[in-house]
N, CA, C and O atoms as a MOPAC input file, in Angstrom:
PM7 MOZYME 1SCF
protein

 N      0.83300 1    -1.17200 1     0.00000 1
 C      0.00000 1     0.00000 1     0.00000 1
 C      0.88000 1     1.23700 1     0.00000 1
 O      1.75600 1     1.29200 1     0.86300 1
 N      0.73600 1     2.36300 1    -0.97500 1
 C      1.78000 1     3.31600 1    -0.87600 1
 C      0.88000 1     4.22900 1    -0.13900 1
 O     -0.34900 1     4.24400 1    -0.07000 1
 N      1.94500 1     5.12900 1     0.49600 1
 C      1.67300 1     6.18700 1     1.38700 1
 C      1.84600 1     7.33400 1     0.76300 1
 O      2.87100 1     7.67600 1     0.17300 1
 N      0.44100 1     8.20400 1     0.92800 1
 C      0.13500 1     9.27200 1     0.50000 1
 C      1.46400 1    10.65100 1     0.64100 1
 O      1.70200 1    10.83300 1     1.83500 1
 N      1.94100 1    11.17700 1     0.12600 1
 C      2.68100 1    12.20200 1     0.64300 1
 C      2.13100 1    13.18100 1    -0.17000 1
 O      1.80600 1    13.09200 1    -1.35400 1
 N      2.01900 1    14.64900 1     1.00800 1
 C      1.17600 1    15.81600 1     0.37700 1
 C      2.11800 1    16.81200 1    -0.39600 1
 O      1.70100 1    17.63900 1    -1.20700 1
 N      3.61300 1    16.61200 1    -0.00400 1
 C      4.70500 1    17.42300 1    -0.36900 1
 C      5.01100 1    16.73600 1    -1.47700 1
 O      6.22400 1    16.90600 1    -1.60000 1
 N      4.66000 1    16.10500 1    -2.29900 1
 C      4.84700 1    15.37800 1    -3.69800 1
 C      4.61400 1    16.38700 1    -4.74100 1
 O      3.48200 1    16.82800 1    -4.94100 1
 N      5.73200 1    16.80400 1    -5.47300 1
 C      5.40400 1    17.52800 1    -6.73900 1
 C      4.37300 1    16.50700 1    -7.57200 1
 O      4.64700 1    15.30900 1    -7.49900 1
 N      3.37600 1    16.84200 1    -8.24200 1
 C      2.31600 1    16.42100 1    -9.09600 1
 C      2.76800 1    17.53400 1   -10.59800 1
 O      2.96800 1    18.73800 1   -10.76000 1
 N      2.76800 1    16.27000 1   -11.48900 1
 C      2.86600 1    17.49100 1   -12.31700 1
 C      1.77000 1    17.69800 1   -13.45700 1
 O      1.96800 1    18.08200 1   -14.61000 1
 N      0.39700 1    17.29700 1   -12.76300 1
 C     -0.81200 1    18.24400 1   -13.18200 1
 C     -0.78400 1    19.31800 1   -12.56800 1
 O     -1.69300 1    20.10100 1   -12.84100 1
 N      0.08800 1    19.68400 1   -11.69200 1
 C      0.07700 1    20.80400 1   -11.02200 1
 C      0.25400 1    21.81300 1   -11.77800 1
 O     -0.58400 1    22.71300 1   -11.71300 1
 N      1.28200 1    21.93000 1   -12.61500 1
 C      1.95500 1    22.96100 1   -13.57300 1
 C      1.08800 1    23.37100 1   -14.39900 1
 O      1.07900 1    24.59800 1   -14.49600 1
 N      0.32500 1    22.81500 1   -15.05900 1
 C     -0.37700 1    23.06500 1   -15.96400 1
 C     -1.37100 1    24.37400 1   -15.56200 1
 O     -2.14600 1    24.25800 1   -14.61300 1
 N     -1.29300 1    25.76000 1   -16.42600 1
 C     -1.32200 1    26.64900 1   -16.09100 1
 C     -2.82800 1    27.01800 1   -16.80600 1
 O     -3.65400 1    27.83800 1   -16.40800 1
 N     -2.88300 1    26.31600 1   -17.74700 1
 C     -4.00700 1    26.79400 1   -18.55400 1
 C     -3.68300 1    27.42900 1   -20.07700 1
 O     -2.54900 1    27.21300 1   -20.50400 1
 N     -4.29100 1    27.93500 1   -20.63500 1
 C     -3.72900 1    28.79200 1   -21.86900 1
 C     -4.71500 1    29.97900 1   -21.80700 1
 O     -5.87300 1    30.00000 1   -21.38800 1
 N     -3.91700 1    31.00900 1   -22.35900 1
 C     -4.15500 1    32.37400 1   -21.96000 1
 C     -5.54500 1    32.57200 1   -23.10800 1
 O     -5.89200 1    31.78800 1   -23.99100 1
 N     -6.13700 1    33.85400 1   -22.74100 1
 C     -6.93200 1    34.02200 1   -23.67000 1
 C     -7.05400 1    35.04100 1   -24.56200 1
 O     -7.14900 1    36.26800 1   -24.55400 1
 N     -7.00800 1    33.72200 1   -25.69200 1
 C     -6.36800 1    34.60000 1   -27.21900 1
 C     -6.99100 1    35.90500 1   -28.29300 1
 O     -6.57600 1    36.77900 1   -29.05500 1
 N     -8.16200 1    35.38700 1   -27.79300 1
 C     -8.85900 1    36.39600 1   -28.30400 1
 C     -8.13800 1    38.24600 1   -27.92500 1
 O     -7.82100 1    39.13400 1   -28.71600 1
 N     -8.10700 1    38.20800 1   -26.42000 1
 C     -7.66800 1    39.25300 1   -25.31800 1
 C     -6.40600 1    39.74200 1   -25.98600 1
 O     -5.95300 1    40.83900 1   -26.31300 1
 N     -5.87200 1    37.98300 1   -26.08500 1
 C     -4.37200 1    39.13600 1   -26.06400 1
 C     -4.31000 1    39.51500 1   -27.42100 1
 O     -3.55100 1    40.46600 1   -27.61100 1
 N     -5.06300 1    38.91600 1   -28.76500 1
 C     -5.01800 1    39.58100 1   -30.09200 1
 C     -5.66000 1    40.96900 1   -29.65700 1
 O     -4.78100 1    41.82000 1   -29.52000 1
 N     -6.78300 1    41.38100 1   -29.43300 1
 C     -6.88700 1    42.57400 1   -29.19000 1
 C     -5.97400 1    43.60100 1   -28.55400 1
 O     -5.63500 1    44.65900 1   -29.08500 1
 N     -5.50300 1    43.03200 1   -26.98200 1
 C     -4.17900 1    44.11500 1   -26.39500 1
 C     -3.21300 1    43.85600 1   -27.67600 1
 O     -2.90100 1    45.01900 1   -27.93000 1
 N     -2.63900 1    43.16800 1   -28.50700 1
 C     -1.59200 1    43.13500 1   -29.36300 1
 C     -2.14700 1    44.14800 1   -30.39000 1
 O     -1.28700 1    44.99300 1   -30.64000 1
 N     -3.18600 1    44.32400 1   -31.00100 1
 C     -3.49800 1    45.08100 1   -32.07700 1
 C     -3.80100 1    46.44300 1   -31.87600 1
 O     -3.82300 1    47.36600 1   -32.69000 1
 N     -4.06600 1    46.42300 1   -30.47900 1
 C     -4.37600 1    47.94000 1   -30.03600 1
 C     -3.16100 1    48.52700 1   -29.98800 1
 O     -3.06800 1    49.63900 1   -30.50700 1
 N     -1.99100 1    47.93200 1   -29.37400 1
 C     -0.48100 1    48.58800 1   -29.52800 1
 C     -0.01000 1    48.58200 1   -30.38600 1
 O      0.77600 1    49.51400 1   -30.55600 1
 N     -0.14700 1    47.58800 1   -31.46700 1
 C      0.32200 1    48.49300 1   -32.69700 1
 C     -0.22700 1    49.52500 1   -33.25200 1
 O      0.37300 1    50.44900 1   -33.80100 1
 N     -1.99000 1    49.33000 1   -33.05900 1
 C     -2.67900 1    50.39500 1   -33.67100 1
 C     -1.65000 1    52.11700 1   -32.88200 1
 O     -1.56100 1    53.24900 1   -33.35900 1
 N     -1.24300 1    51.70100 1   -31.96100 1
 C     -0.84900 1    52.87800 1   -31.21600 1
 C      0.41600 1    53.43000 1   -31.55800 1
 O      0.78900 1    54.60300 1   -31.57200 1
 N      1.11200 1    52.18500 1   -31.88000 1
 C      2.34300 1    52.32400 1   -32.70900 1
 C      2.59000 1    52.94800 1   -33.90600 1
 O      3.63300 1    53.47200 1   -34.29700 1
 N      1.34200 1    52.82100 1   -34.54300 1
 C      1.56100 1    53.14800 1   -35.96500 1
 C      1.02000 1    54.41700 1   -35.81800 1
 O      1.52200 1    55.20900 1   -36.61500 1
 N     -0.07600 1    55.04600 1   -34.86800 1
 C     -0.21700 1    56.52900 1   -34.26200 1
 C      0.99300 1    57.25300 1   -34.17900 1
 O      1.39900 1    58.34800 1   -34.56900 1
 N      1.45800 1    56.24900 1   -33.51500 1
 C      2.40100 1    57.08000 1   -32.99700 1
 C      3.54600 1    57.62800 1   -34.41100 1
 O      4.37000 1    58.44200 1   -33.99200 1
 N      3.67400 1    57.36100 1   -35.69900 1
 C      4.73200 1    57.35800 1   -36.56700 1
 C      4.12200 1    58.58600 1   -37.34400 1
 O      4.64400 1    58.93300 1   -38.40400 1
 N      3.14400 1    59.17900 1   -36.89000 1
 C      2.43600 1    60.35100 1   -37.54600 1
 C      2.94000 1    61.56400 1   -36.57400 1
 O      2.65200 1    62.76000 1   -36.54300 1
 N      3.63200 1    60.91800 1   -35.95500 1
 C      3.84700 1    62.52000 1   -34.25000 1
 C      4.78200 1    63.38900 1   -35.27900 1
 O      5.36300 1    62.83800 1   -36.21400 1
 N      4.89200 1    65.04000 1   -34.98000 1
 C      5.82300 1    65.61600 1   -35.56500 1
 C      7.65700 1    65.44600 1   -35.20200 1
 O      8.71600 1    65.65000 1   -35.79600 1
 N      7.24900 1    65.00100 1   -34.00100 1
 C      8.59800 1    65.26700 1   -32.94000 1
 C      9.33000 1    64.08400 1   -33.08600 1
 O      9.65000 1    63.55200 1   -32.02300 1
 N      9.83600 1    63.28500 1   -34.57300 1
 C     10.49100 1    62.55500 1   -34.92900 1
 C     11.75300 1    61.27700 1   -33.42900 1
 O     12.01300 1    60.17400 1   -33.90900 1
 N     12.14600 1    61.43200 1   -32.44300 1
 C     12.27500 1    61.34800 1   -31.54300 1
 C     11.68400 1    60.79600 1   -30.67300 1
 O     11.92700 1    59.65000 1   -30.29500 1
 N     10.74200 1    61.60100 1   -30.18600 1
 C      9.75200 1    60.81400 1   -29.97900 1
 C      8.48600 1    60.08700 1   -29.81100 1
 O      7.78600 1    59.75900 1   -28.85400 1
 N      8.43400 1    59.90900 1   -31.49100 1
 C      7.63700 1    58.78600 1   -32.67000 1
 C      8.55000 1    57.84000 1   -32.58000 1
 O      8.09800 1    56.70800 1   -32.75200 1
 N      9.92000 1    57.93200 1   -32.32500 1
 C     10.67200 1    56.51400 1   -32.38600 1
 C     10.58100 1    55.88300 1   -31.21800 1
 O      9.91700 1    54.86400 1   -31.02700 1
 N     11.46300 1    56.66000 1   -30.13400 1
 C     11.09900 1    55.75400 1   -28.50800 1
 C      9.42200 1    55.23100 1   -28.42700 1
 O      9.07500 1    54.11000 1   -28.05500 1
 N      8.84000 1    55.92500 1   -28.70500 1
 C      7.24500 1    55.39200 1   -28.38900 1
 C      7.13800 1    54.09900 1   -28.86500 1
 O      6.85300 1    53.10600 1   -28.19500 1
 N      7.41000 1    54.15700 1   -30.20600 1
 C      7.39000 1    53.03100 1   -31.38000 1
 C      8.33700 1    51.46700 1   -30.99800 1
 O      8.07600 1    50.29300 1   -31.26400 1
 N      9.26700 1    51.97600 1   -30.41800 1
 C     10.12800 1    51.29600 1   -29.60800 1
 C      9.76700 1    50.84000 1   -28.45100 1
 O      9.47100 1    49.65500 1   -28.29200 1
 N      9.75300 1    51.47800 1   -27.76100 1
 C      8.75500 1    51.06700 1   -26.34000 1
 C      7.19500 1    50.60200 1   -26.27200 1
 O      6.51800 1    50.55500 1   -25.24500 1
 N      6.82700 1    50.30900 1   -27.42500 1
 C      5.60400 1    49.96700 1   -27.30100 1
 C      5.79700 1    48.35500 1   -27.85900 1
 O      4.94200 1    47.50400 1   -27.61700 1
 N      7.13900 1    48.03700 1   -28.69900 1
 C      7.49800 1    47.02300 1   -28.91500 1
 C      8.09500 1    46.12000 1   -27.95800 1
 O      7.83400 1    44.92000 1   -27.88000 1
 N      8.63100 1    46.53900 1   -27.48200 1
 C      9.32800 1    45.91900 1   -25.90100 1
 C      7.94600 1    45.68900 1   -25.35400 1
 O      7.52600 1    44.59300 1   -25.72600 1
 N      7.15800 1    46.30000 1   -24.65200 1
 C      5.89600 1    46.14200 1   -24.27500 1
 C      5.04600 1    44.90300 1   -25.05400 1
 O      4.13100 1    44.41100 1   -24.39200 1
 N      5.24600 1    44.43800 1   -26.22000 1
 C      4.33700 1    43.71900 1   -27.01100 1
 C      5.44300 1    42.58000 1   -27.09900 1
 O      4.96400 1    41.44600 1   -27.10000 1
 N      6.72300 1    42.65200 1   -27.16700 1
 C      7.69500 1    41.32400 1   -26.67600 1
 C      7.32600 1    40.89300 1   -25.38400 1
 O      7.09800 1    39.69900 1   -25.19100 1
 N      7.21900 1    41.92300 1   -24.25600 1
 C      7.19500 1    40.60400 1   -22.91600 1
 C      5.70200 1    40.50100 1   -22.84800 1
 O      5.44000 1    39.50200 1   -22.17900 1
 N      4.82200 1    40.98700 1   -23.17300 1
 C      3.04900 1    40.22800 1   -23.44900 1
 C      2.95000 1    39.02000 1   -24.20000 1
 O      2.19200 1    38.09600 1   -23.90500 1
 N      3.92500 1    39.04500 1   -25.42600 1
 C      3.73800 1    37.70800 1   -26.12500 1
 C      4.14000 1    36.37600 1   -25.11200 1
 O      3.47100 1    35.40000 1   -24.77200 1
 N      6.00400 1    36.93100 1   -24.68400 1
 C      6.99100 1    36.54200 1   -23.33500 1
 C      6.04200 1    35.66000 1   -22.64200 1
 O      5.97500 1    34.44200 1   -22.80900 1
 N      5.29100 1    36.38600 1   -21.82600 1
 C      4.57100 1    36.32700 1   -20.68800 1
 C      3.17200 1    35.01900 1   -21.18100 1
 O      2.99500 1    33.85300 1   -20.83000 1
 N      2.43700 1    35.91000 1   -22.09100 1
 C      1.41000 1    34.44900 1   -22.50000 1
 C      1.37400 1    33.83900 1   -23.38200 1
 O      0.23100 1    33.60200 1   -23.77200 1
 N      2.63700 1    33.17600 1   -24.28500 1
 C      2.81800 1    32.46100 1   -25.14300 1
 C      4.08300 1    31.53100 1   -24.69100 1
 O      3.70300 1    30.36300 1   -24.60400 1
 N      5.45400 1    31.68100 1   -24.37800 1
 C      5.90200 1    31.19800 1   -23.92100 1
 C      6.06300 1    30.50100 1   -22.52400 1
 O      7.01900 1    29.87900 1   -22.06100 1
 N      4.69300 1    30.83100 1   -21.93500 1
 C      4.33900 1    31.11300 1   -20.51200 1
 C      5.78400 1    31.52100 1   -19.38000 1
 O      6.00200 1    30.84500 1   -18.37500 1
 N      6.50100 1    32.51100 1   -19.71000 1
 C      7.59200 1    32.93400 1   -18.92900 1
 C      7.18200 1    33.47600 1   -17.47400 1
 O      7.88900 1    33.28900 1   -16.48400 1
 N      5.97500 1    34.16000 1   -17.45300 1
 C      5.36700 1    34.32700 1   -15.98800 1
 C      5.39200 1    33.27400 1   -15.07500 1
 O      5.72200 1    33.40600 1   -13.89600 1
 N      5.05000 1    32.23600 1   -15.60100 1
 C      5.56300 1    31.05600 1   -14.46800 1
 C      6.47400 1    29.99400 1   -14.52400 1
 O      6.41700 1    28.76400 1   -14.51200 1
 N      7.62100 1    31.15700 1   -14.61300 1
 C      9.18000 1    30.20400 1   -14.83300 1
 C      9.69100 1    30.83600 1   -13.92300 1
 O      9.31600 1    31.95200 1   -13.56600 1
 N     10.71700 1    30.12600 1   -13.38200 1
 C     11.61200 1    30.96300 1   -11.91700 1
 C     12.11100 1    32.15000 1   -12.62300 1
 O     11.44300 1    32.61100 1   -13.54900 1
 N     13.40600 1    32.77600 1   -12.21500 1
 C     13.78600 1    34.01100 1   -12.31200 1
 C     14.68700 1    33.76800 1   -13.33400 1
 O     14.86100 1    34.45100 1   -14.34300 1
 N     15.44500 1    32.38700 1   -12.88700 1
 C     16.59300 1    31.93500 1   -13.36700 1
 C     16.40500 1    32.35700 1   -15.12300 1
 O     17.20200 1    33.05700 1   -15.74800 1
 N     15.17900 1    31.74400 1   -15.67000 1
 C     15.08400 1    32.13700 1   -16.96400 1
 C     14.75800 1    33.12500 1   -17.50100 1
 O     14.78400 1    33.33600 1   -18.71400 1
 N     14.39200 1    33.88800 1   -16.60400 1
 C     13.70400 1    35.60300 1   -17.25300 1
 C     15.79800 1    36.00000 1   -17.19900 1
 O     16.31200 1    36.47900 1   -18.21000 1
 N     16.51800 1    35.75700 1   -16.16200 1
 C     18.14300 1    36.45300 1   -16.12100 1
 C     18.61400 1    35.58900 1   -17.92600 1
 O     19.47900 1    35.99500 1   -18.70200 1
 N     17.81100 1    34.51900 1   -18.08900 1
 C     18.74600 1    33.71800 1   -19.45500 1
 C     18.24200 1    34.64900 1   -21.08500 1
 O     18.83900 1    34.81400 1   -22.14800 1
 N     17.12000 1    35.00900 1   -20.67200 1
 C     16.31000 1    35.89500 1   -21.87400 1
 C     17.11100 1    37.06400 1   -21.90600 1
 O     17.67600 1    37.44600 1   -22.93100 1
 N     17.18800 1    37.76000 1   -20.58800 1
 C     18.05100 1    39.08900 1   -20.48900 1
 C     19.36400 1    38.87500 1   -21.44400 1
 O     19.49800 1    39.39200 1   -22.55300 1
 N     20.60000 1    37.74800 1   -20.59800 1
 C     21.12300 1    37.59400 1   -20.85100 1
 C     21.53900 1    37.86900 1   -22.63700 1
 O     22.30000 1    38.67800 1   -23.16700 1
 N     20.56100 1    36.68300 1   -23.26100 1
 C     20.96500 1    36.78600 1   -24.58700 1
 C     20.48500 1    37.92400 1   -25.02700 1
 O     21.18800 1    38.24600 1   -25.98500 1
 N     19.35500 1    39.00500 1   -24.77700 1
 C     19.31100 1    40.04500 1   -25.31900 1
 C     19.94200 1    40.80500 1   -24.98900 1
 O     19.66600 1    41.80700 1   -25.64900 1
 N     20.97500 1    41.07500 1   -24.07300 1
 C     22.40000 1    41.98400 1   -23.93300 1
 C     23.31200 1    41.48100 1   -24.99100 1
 O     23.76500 1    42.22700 1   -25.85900 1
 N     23.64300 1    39.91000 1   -24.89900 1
 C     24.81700 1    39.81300 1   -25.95300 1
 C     24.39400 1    40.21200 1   -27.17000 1
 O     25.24400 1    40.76000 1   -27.87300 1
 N     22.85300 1    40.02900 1   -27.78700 1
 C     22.54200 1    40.68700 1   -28.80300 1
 C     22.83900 1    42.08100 1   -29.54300 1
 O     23.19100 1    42.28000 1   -30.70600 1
 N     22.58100 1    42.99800 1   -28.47700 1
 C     22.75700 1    44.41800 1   -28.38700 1
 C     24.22500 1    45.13700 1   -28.44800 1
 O     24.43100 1    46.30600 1   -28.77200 1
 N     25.59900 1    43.75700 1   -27.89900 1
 C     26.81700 1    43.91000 1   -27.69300 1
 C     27.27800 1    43.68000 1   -29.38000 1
 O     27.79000 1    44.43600 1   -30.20500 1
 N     26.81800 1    42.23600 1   -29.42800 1
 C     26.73600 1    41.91300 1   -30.52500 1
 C     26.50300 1    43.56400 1   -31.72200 1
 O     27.39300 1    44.33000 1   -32.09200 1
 N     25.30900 1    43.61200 1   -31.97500 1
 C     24.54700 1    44.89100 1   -32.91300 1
 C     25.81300 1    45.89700 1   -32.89000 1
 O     26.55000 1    46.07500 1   -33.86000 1
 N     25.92300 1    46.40100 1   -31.88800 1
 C     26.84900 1    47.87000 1   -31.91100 1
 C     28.51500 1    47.75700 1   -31.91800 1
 O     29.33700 1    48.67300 1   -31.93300 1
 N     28.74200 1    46.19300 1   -31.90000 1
 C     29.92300 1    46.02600 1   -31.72300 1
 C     30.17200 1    45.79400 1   -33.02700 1
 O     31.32000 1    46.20900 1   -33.18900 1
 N     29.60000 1    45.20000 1   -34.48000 1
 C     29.41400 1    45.36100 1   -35.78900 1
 C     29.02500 1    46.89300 1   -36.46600 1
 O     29.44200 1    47.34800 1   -37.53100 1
 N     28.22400 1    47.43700 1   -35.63300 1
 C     27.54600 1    48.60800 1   -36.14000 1
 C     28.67100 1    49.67400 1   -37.40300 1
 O     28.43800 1    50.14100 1   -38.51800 1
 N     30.02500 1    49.69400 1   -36.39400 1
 C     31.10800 1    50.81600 1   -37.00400 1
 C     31.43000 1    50.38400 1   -38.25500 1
 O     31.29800 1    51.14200 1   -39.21600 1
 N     31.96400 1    48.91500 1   -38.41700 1
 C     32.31800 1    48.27700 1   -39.42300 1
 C     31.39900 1    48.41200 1   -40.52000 1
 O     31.85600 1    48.89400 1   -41.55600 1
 N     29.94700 1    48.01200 1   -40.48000 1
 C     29.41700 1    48.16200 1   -41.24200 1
 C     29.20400 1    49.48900 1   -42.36000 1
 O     29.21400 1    49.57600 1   -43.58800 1
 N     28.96400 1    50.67400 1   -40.96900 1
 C     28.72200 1    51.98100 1   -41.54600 1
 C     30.31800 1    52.36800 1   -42.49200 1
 O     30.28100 1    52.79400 1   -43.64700 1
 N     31.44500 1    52.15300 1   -41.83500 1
 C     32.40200 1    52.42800 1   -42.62100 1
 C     32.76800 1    51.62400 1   -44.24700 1
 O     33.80100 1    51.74400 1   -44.90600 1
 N     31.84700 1    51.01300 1   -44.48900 1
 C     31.99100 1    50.40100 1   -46.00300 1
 C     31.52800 1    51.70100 1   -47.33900 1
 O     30.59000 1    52.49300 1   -47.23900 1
 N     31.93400 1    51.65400 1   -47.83400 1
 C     31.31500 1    52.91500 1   -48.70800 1
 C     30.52700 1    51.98900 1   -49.54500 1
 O     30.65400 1    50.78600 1   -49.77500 1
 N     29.68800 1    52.86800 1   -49.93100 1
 C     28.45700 1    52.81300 1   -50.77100 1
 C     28.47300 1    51.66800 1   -52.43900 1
 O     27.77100 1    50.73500 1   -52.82800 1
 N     29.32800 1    52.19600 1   -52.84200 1
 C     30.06200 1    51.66400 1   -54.14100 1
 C     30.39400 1    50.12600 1   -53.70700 1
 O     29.99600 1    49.16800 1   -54.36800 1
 N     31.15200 1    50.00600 1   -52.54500 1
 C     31.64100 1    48.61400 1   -51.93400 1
 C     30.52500 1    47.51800 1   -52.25100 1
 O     30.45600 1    46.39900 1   -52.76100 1
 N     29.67300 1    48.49000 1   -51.64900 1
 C     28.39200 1    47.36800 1   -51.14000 1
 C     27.43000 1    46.90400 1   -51.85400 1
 O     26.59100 1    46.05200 1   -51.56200 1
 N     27.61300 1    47.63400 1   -53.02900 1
 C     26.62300 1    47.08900 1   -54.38600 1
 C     27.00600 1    45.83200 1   -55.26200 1
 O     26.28500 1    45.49000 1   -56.19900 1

């Protein structure tokens, strides 16, 4: 006869559900709708940060209820960071090289 233990990970436990899609197509379409508002602003500047920041905003919503990252320890939200720093190191650490090719080169 096995003995019940209540401290037993179950792993119907995890199972979180799936988000609802309808919702998040709407919050997703409303920020772009806002995004693309936003590319009509005069103040060139900032029409971009907005445009930008409204994308970051629509990366960790997808993040959050598609990959279900909300209920992952921390450990993996620091591994996401992670590679999007080396990304960014990556980007600007090419950036000079690139711009210094002349025009003629590159055709």
């Amino acid at each position: 006869m096995a003995i019940h233990n209540p401290t037993a990970h179950h792993p119907e436990e995890d199972y979180h559900g799936h988000p609802n899609y309808f919702k998040t197509y709407f919050i997703l379409l409303t920020i772009f709708g806002l995004s693309l508002a936003a590319g009509f602003l005069d103040n060139m500047l900032m029409a971009i940060l907005l445009i930008f920041g409204m994308a970051i905003i629509k990366m960790m919503y997808v993040a959050n209820n598609f990959m279900h990252l909300r209920f992952e320890p921390v450990s993996v939200w620091f591994a996401v960071i992670f590679g999007l720093v080396c990304c960014f190191i990556f980007y600007f650490g090419i950036y000079p090289d690139i711009m210094m090719v002349p025009l003629e080169v590159a055709r």
